[in-house]
RODO-2510 file (C-alpha; in nm, 4 decimals, decimal comma):
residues 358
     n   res          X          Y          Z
     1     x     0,9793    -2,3477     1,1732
     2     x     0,7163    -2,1698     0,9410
     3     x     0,8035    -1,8336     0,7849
     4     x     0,8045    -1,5253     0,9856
     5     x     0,5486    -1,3036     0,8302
     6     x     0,5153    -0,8973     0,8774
     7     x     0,2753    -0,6132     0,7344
     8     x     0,3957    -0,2702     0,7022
     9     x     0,0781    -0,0645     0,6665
    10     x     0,1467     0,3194     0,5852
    11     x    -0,2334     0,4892     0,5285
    12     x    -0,2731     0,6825     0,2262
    13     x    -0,3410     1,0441     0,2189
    14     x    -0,2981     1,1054     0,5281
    15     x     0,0291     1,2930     0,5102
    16     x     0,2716     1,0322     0,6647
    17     x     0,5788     1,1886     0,7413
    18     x     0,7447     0,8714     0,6109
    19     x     0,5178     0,6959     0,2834
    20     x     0,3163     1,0015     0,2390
    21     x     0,5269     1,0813    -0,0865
    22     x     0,6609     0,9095    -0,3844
    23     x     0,7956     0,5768    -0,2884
    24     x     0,9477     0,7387     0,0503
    25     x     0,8539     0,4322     0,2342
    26     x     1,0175     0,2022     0,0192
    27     x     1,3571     0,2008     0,2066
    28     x     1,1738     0,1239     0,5272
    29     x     1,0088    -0,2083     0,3212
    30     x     1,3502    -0,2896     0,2117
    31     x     1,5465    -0,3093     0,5109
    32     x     1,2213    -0,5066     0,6600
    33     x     1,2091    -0,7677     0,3696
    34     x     1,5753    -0,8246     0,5276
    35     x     1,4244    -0,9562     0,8306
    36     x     1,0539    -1,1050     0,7577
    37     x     1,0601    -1,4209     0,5735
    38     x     0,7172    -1,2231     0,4149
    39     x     0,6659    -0,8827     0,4152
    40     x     0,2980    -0,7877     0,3149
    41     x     0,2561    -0,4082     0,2245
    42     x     0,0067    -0,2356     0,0006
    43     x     0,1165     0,0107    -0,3145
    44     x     0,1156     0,3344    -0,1052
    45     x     0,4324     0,1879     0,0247
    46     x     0,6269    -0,0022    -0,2955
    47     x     0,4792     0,2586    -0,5310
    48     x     0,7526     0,5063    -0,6484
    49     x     0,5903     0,6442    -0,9425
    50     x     0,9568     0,5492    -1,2180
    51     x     1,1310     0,4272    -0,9435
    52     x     1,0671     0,0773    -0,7612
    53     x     1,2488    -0,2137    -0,6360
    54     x     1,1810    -0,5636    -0,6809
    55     x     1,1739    -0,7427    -0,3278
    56     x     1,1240    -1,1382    -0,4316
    57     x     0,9075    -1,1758    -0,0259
    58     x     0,7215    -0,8839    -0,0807
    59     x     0,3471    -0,9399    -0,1375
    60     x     0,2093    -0,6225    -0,2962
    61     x    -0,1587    -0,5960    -0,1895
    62     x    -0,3771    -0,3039    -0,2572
    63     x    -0,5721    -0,1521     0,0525
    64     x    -0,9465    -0,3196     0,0399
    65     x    -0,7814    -0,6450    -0,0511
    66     x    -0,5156    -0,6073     0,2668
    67     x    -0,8811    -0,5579     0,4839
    68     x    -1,0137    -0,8624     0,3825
    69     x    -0,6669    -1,0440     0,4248
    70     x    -0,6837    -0,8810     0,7790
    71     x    -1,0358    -0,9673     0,8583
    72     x    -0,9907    -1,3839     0,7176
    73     x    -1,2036    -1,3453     0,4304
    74     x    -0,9571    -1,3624     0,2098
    75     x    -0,6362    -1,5371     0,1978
    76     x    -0,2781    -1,4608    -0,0605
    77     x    -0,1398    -1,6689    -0,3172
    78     x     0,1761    -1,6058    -0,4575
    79     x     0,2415    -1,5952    -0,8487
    80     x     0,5251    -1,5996    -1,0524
    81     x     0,3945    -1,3558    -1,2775
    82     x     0,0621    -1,1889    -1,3527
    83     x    -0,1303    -1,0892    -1,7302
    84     x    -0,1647    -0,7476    -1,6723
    85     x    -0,4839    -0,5483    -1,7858
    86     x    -0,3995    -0,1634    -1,9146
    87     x    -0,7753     0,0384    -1,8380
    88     x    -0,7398     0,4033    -1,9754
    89     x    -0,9580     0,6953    -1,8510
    90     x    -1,1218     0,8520    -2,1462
    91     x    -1,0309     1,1839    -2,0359
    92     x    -0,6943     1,1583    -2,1241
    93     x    -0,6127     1,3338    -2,3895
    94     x    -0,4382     1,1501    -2,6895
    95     x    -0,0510     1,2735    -2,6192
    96     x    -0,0413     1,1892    -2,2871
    97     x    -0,2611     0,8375    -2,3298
    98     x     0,0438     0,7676    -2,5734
    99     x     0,2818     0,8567    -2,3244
   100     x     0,1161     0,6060    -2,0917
   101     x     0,1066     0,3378    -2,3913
   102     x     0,4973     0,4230    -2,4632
   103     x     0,5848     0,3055    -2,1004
   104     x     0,3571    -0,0011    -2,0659
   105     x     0,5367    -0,1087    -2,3759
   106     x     0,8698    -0,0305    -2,2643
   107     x     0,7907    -0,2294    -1,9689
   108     x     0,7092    -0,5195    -2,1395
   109     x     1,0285    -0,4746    -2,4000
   110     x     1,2362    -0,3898    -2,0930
   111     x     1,1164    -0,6076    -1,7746
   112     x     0,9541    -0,8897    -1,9740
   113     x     0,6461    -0,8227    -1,8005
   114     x     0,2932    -0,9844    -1,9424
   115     x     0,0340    -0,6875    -2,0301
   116     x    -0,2794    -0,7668    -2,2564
   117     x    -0,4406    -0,4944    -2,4901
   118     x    -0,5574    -0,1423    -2,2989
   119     x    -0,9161    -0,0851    -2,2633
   120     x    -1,0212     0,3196    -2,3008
   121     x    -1,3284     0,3273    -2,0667
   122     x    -1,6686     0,4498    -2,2465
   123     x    -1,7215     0,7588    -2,0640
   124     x    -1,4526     1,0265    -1,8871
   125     x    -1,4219     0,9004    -1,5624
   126     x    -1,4515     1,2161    -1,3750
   127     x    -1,2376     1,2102    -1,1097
   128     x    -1,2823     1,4968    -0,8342
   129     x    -1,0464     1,6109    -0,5808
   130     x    -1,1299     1,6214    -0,2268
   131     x    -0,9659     1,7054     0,1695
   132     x    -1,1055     1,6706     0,5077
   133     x    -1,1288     1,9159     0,7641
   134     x    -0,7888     1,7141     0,9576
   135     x    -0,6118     1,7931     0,5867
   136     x    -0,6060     1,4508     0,4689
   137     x    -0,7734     1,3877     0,0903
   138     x    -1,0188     1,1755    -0,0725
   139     x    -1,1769     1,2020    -0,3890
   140     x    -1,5050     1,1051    -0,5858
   141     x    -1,5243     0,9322    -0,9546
   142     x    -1,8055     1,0491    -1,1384
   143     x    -1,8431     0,7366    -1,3731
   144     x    -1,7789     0,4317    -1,1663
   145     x    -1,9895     0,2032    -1,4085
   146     x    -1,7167     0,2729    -1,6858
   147     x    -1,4753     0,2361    -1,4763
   148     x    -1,5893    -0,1390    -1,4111
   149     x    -1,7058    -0,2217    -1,7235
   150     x    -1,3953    -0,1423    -1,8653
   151     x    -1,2394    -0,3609    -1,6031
   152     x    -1,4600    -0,6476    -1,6853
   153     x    -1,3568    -0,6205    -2,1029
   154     x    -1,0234    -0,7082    -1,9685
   155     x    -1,0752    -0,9793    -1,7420
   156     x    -1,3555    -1,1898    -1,9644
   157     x    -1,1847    -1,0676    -2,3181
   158     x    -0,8564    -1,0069    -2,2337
   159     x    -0,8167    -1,2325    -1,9833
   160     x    -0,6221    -1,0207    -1,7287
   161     x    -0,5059    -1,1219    -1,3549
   162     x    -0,4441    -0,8190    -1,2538
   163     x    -0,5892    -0,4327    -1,4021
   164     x    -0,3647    -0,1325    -1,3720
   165     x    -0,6052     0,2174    -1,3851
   166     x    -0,5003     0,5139    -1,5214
   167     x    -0,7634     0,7943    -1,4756
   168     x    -0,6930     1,1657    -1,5817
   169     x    -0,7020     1,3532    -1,2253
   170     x    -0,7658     1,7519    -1,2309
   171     x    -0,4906     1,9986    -1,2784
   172     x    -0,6693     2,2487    -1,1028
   173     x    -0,5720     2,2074    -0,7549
   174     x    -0,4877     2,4150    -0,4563
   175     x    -0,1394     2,5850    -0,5948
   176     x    -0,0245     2,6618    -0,1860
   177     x    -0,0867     2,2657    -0,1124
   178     x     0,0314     2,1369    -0,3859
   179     x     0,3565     2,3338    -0,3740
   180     x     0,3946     2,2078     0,0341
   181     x     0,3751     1,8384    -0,1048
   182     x     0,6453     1,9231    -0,3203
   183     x     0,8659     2,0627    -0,0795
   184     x     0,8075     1,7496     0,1069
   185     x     0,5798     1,9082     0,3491
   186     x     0,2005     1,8544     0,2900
   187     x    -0,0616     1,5608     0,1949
   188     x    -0,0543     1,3600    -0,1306
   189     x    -0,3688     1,5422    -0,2826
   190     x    -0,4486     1,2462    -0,4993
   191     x    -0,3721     0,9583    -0,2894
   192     x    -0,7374     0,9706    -0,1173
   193     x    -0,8993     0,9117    -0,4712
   194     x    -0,6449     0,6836    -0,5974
   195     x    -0,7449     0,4626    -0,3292
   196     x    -1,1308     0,4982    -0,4043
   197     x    -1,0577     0,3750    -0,7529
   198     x    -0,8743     0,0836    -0,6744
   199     x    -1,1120    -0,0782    -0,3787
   200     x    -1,3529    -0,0525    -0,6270
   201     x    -1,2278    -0,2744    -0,8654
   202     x    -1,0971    -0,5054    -0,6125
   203     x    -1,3955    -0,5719    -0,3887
   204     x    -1,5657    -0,5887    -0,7364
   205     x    -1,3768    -0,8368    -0,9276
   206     x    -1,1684    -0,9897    -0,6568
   207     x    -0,8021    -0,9261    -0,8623
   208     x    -0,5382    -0,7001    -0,7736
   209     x    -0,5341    -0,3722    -0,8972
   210     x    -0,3106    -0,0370    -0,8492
   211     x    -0,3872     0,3289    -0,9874
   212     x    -0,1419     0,5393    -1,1790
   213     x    -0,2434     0,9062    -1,2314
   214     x    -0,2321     1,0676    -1,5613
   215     x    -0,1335     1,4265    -1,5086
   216     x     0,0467     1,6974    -1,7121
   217     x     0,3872     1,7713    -1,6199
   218     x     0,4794     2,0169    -1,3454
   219     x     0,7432     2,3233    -1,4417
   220     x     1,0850     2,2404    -1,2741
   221     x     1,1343     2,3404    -0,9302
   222     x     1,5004     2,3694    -0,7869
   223     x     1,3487     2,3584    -0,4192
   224     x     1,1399     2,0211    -0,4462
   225     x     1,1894     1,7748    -0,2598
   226     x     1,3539     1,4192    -0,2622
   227     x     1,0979     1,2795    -0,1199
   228     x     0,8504     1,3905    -0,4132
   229     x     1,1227     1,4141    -0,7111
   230     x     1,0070     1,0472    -0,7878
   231     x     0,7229     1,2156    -0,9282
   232     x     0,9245     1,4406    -1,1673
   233     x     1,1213     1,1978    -1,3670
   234     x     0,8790     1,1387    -1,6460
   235     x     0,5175     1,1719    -1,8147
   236     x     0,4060     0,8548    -1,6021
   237     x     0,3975     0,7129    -1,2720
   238     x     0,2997     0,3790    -1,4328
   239     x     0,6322     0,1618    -1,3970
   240     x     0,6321     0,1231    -1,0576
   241     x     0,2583     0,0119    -1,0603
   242     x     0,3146    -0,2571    -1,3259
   243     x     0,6110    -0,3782    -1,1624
   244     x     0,3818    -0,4478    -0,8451
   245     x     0,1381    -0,6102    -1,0089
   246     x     0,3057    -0,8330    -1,2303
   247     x     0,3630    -1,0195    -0,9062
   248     x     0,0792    -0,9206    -0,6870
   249     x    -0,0514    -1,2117    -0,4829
   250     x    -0,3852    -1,3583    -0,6190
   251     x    -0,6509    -1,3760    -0,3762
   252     x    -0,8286    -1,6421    -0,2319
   253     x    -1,1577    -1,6482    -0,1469
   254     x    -1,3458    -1,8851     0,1034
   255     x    -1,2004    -2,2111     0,1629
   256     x    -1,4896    -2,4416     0,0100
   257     x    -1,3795    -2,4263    -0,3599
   258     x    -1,0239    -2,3709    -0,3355
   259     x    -0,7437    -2,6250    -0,2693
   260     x    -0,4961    -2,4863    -0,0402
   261     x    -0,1600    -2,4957    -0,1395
   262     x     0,1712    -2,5128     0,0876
   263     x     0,2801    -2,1568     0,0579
   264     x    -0,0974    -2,0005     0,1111
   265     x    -0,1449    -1,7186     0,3249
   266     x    -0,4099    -1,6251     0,5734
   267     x    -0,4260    -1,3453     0,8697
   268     x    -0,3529    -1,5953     1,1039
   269     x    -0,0014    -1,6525     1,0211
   270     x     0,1114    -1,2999     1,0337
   271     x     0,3378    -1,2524     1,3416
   272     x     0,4047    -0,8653     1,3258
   273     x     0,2139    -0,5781     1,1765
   274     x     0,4057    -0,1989     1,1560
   275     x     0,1873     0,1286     1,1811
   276     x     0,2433     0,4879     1,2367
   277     x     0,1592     0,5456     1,5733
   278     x    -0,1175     0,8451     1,5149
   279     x    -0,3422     0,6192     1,2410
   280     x    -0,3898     0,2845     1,4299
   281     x    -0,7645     0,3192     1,3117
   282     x    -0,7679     0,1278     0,9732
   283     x    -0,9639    -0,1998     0,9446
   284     x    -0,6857    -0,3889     0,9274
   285     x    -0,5114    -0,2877     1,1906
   286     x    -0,8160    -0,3346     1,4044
   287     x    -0,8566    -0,6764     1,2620
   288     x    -0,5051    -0,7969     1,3148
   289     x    -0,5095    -0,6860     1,7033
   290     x    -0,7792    -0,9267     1,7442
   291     x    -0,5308    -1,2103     1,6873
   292     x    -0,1914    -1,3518     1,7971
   293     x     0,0119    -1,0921     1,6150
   294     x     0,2774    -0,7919     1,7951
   295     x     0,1526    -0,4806     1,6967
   296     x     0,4624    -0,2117     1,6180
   297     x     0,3603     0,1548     1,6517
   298     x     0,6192     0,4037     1,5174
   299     x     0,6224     0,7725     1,6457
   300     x     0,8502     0,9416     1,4154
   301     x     0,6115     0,8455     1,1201
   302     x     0,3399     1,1448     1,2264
   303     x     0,0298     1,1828     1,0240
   304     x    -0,2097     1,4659     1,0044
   305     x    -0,5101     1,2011     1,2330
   306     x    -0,4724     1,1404     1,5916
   307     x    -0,5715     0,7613     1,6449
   308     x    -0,3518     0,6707     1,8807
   309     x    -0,3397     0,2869     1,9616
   310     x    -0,4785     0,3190     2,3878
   311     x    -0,8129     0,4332     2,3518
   312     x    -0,9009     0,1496     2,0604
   313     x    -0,8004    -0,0895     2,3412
   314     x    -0,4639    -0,1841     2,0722
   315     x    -0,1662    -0,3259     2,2921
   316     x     0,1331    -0,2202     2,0868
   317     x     0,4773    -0,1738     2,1248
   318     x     0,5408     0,2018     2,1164
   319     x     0,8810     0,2442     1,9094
   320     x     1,0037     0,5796     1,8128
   321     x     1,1700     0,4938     1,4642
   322     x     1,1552     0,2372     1,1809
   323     x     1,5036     0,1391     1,2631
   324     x     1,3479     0,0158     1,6048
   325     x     1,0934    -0,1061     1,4579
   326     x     1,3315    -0,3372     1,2433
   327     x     1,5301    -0,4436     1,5870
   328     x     1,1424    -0,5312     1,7323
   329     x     1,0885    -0,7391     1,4455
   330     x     1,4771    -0,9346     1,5028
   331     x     1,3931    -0,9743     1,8661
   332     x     1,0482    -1,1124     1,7540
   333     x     1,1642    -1,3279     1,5617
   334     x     1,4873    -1,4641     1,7681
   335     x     1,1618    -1,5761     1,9936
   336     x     1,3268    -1,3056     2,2738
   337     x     1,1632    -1,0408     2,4618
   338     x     1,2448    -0,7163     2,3579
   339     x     1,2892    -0,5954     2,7226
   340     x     1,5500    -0,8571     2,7917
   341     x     1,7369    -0,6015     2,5331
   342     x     1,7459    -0,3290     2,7925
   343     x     1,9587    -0,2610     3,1147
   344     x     1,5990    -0,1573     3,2672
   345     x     1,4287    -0,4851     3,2607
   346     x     1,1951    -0,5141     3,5755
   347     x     1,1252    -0,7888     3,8235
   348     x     0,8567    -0,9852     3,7857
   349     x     0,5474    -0,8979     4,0277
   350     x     0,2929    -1,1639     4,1764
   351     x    -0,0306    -1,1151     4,0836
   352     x    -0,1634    -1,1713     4,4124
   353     x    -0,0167    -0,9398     4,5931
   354     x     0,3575    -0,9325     4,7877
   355     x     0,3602    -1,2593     4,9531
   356     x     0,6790    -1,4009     5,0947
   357     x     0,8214    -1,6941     4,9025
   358     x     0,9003    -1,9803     5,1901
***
């Protein structure tokens, strides 16, 4: 029997009531790796700034590269462990770069993980804050050619497998929403730009990458939230992201070239894929409910979009929590129909009409 294979997609920025704060949605991934032979998610979901959790059937896979897994393009190979490229924004001022230094090398003295030497980019990266009229937040960079030249010093020189980005983002932001996100009640303001950063590297170079804001420290707050205290432990929310990519799934791309090997991965072996149930509009999503694979929308997980699953023509099953979700997903798996679970299971209907069976 081949291995039972799941993706748990939670959108960035988009104010998910669960995974649209620091790491919330790692809990959910957890209880799912329990189930799934393979659980594919992306960072928004594993990242939890200092906090993470090593799940050895987890295949971390940032956004872009989850789009072309969706699509076929690409396909996932698993590693056993991943050189690890540090790129630095220019615009970081010197304490906090060496706070960002201080916990790559811890993680290397502490985890054992593999990073090369950092790269500074040549120019202040420029990173600009941005929402949408809905409330959800994206961002521009103002110097993406640094950005990927930087990148390309550590792949060529350095010889990195994976690049972890750490760009200065603005401290400047709107005070009223960036209190509500720390009260556990508003949009990740930086998540929209994060994600810009890192699909640029990956549909550029073709390697997994993850971003890790540099910010100064926020004053204590007795009210925040638990939801967004993962934020507040430290100077960095860089540990997390190296632990995903030490063992983030290489890509493969096109079949011609590339032997396949036993424990490969392509779209058409995922059986199960997990959304909120207000942002079924992401490309992967839309790719995935083109083929053989039971779509799981989730209710409670609200979101400040309204892309409901019915009008894209996506046949789902509607669930109304994750821990449904996670009984779907046994069901699924168990080869049983999830109505045959319920007292409320209906009679079957001819498709002709009523006609009397003689």
């Amino acid at each position: 029997m081949r291995p039972y294979t799941a993706i748990l997609i939670v959108p960035t920025g988009i104010g998910a009531a669960i995974g649209g704060y620091a790491g919330d949605a790692l809990p959910v991934a957890k209880a799912m790796a329990q189930v799934c032979d393979r659980l594919i998610t992306h960072p928004n979901v594993l990242n939890g700034a200092s906090l993470y959790w090593n799940l050895p059937n987890a295949f971390y896979v940032e956004g872009y590269g989850l789009d072309k897994f969706a699509s076929g393009c690409w396909g996932l190979r698993s590693v056993h462990q991943n050189r690890i490229g540090l790129l630095l924004d220019k615009g970081i001022e010197p304490e906090l770069r060496l706070r960002h230094i201080q916990a790559a090398n811890a993680a290397r003295a502490t985890l054992g993980l593999s990073l090369t030497d950092y790269v500074i980019t040549d120019a202040p990266l420029e990173v600009e804050l941005r929402t949408t009229a809905s409330g959800t937040s994206w961002g521009t960079i103002g110097n993406p050619d640094s950005l990927l030249r930087a990148a390309e010093i550590l792949i060529k020189s350095a010889r990195a497998e994976a690049i972890a980005v750490i760009a200065r983002f603005p401290d400047d932001v709107d005070e009223v929403a960036e209190q509500n996100y720390r009260y556990g009640k508003g949009v990740d303001l930086i998540a929209g730009a994060e994600a810009i950063i890192s699909h640029l590297v990956v549909r550029t170079f073709q390697i997994p990458c993850a971003h890790s804001p540099a910010l100064s420290p926020l004053p204590p707050d007795p009210n925040l939230s638990p939801r967004a205290a993962a934020e507040e432990l430290g100077y960095t929310f860089l540990p997390s992201v190296l632990v995903g990519l030490s063992r983030a799934p290489q890509f493969i791309i096109g079949t011609q070239h590339e032997l396949p090997e036993p424990n490969d991965i392509w779209a058409n072996q995922v059986d199960a894929a997990i959304v909120p149930a207000s942002a079924c509009g992401g490309s992967a999503l839309l790719s995935l409910s083109h083929r053989r694979c039971q779509i799981i929308t989730v209710v409670e997980n609200q979101t400040q979009i309204q892309v409901p699953p019915q009008p894209l023509g996506i046949k789902s099953i509607h669930v109304n929590s994750y821990l449904e979700a996670i009984g779907v997903l046994v069901a699924h798996k168990a080869g049983i129909n999830p109505d045959a679970l319920s007292p409320r299971i209906s009679s079957l209907q001819s498709l002709l009409g009523s006609k009397e069976i003689n």
